[in-house]
N, C-alpha and C positions, 0 to 999 in steps of 0.2 A: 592681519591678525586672525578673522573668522578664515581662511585656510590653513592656517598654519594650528590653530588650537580648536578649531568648531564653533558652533554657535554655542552651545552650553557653558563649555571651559571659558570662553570667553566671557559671559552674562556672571561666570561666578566668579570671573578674575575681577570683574567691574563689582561687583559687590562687595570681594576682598576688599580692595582699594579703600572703599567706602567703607567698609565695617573697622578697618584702620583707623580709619581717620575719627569715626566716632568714637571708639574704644579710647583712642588720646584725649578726646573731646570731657569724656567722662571722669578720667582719672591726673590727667592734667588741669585740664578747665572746671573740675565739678560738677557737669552737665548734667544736671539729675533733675527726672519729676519730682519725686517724695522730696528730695532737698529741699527745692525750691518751695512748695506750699506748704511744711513744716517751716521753713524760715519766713515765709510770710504771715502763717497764722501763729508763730510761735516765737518768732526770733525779732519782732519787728524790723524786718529785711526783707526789700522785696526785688535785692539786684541778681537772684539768678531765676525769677519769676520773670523779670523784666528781659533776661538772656531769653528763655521761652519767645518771649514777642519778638525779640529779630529774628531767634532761627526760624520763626512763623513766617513774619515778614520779607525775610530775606526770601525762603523756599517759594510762597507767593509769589513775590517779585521773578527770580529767578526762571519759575516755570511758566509765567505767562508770557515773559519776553522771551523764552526757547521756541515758546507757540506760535509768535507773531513773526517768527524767524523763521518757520517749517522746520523746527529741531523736534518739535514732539505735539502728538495731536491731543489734546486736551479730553477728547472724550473717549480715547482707548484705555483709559484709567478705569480700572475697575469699581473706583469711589466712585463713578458715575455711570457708570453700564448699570449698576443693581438698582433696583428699585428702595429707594431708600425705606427699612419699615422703622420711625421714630419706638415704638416700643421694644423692639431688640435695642437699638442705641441706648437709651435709655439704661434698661436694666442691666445689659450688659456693662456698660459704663460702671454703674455703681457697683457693680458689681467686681469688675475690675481695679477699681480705685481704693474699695475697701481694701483687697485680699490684700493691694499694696502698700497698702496700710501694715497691714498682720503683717507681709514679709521682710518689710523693710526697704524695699525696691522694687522697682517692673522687671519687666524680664531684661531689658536692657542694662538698665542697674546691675540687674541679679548678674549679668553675664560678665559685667568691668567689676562688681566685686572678687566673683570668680576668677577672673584676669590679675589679680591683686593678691592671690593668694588663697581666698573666704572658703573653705570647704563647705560651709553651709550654703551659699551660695549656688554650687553645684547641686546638691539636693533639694533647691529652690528651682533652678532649672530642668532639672528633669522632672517632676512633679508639674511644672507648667508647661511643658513640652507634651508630655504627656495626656494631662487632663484636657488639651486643647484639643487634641487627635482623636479623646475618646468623646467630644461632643460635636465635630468637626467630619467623623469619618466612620466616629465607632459604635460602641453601642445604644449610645442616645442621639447620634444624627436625626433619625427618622423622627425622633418627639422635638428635636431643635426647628427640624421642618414644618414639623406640624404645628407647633407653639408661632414659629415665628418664619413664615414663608417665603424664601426664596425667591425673587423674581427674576433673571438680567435680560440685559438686551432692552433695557426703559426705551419709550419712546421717544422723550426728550433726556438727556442727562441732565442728572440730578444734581448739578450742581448752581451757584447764582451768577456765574460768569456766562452759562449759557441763557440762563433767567435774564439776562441784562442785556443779551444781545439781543432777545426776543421783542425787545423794547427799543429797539436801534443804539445802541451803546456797544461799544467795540468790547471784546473783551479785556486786550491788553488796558484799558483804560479802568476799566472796574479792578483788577488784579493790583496794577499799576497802583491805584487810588490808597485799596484796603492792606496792600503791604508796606506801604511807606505810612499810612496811620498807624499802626502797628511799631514800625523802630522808630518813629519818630515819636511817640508816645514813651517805648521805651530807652530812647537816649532823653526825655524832657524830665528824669532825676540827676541831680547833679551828681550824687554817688556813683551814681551808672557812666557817668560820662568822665570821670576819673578812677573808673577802673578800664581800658580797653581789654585787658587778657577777660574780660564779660566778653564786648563787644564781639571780638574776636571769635573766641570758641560760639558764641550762639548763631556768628553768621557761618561758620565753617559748617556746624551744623545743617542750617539753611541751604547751605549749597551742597552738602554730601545727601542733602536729599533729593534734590534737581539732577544731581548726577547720577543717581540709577534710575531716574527716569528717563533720561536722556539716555543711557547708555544700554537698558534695556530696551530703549525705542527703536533705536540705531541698529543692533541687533536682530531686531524682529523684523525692523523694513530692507536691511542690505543680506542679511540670511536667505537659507532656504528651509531652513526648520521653524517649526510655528514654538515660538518663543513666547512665554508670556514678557506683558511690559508690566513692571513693578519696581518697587522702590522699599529701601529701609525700616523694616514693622517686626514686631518681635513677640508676637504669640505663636503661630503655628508655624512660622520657618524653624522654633526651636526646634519643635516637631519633627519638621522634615529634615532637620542634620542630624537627629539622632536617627529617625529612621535611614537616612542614608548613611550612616555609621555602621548600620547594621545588614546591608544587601549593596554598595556602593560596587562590587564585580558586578554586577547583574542591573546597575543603577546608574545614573547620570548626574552629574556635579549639577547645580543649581545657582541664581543668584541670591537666596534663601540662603542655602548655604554658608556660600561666601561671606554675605555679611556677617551671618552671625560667629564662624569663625575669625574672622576680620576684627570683630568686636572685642574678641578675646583677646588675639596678638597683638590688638592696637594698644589694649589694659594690660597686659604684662609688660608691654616696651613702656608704657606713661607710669607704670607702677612700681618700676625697674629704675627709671630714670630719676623720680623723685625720691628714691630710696625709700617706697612706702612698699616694696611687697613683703609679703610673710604668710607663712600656712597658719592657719585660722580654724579652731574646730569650736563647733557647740559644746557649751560645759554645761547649758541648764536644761534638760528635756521638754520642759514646760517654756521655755523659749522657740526650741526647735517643731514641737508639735505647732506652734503657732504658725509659726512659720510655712510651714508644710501646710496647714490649712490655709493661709492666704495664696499659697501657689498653686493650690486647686479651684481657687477660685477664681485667681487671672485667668486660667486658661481658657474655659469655659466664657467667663464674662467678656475676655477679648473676641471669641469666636461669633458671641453675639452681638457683641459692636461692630466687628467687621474692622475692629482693629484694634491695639493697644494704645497708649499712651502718643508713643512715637507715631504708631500707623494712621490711627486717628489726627492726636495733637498737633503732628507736623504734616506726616504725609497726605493723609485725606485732606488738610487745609492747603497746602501748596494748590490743590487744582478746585478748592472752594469747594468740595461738596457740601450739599446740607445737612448733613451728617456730624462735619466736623466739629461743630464749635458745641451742640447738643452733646455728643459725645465727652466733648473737655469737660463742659459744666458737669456731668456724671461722674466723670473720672474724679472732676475735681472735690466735687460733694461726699462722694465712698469715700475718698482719701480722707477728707474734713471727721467725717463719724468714727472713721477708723484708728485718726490718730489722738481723736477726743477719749475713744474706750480705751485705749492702751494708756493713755495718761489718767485717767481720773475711776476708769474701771479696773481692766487689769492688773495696774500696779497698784491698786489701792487691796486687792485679794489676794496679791501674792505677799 
């Protein structure tokens, strides 16, 4: 396959694949942040919060036994090359979790709405595409650095699987431990455990996250091109597919990319198939301006967390950084204030 397509085309055909498969994940199965902690602080329901804990669990599980296999080496992950700094996490987090609040979805959301038809949507992703690149690249890089310092190359990786081996504990065994606490936590509601189409879509999750690690790792160690190793995140790969939209003769396919194109055709075939797609526009401007402000603020707040929902929630948890679970509670507390002032603020002044 890397002769016949390259290293690139191939790292973005493996993220296709995968951006598929979540895009169905989303618009078949529901897989959604905002869903889920609206239905659990709002719906008294907490079986697609409880989906969360398997794709967690499962992606843990999945990428620690890849490790213990020599599928993938646990500290070429970039949730643990960086020095972790908890005050970006932090604010970035809430920061992130709010905007997703204001816009109704992460960028993942914002993308399988978009896949469905959502024209707002689209103007939720390029505005968080965007805003990610102008704090990430652009004109406020150099104040993002300076606010909040860059490290990589940590001496030890930052995550508690390496923490636990330092203490003579294998890793597969800590991995092993905290991702089966995780589904097994989340199959011990009995609603949860009679619905499998839950089950199901949160561990496909789980493991379309294992697979671009794995499949970027693969890449990067059988190639001859230096190929980053990454997996499934959805703030500044928006980014990077609109900038490669825009110079792609002069530019190189990506596994960035891939996914997030993959996201979209995996949400028209799932949004297609349950007879839910339809074009969708803003009718009330003071909905869309909201809008529009929470998608400038994921982008930014993702850059400072060093991930979003997904990059964080799932992907920086599959290899434990300490990052990850700090980041959720952020994501998860913005989203909390966010969707308190849209219900008891905003709609009480419109």
């Amino acid at each position: 396959m890397l002769e016949a397509l390259g290293e690139a085309n191939t790292a973005a055909l493996i993220g296709l694949i995968g951006g598929i498969a979540l895009g169905l994940a989303a618009r078949v199965g529901r897989f959604c942040t905002l869903g889920a902690i609206e239905d659990f602080l709002y719906g008294d329901d907490d079986r697609r919060l409880r989906m969360w804990g398997i794709a967690i669990g499962t992606a843990i599980l999945g990428t620690h036994l890849a490790a213990a296999s020599g599928l993938f080496d646990l500290s070429q992950s970039a949730y643990l090359d960086r020095v972790w700094n908890p005050f970006g996490t932090i604010i970035g987090g809430l920061m992130f979790g709010y905007g997703m609040a204001l816009s109704g979805n992460c960028g993942y959301g914002a993308l399988a709405r978009l896949g469905g038809g959502d024209l707002r949507a689209f103007v939720i992703v390029l505005v968080m595409g965007l805003s990610a690149y102008f704090v990430m690249s652009g004109p406020l890089a150099h104040a993002r650095v300076w606010l909040f310092p860059v490290e990589t190359g940590a001496d030890t990786p930052q995550g508690f699987s390496q923490l636990a081996q330092q203490i003579g504990l294998p890793m597969t065994v800590i991995g092993a431990a905290i991702g089966s606490a995780l589904i097994i936590w989340s199959l011990s509601h009995r609603q949860m455990r009679s619905a499998p189409h839950h089950v199901f879509w949160g561990a496909l999750v789980g493991l379309t996250v294992c697979s671009g690690w794995l499949g970027t790792y693969w890449v990067a160690m059988t190639g001859f091109e230096a190929e980053p190793i990454e997996t499934h995140t959805f703030a500044a790969p928006i980014g990077d597919t609109i900038f490669y939209s825009m110079t792609a003769s002069g530019n190189a396919l990506s596994f960035s990319v891939g996914s997030v194109c993959g996201v979209i055709v995996g949400s028209v075939l799932g949004s297609c198939a349950k007879g839910h797609f339809r074009w969708e526009a803003c009718e009330d401007p003071r909905e869309l301006r909201r809008q529009i402000f929470g998608a400038t603020l994921m982008g930014p707040g993702a850059i400072l967390a060093v991930g979003c929902s997904v990059g964080q929630g799932i992907a920086a948890f599959s290899v434990l950084s300490y990052s990850a679970p700090v980041a959720l509670a952020a994501i998860f507390a913005g989203a909390a204030l966010g969707l308190k002032q849209l219900i008891t603020g905003f709609a009480a002044a419109e």
